[in-house]
N, C-alpha and C positions, 0 to 999 in steps of 0.2 A: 504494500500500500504506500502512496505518495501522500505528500500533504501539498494540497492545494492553497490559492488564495487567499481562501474564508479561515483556513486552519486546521478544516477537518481532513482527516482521511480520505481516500479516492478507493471504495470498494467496485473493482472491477467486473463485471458481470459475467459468466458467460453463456453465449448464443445459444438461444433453444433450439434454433431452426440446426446449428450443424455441430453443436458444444467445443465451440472454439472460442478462448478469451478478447474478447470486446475492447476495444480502444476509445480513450475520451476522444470525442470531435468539440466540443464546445461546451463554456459553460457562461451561464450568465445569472446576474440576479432576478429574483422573481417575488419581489415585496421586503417588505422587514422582515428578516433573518431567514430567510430563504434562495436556494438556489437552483435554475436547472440545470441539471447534466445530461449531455446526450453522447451515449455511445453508440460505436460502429463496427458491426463485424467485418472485420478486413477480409473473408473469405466470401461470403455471401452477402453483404450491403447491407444484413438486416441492422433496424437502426432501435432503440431503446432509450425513453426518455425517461431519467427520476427526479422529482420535486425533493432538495435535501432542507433538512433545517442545518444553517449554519453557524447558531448559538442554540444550544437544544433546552438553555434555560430561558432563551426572550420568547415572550409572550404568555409564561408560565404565570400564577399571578402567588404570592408569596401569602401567609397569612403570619402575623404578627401574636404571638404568644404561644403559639401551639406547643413551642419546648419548652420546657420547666426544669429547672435541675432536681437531683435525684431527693427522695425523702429520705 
């Protein structure tokens, strides 16, 4: 695995149509903390697009007191 742009890892896929390891062609953002990646089988064309979260904690929403120290 590589690390990209955002920071995260680059899990590679591979091709259903011939189970050959997939190569990124592109990647771009796609809103607050989100990204697309599109890969490409270099053997057969087939193409595979995944929507990543690029901070997998933004948009999470946090609540205030929930931990308490121990009794």
């Amino acid at each position: 695995m590589a690390l990209f742009p955002s920071g995260i890892a680059l899990h590679r896929p591979v091709c259903k149509s011939c189970d050959v390891g997939m190569m990124a062609a592109r990647i771009s953002p796609d809103g607050d903390g989100f990204e697309l990646r599109q890969f490409e089988c270099p053997k057969c064309n087939h193409i595979v697009v995944e929507r990543v979260a690029t901070d997998p904690i933004a948009g999470q929403r946090l609540v205030i007191g929930e931990l308490r120290p121990p009794q």
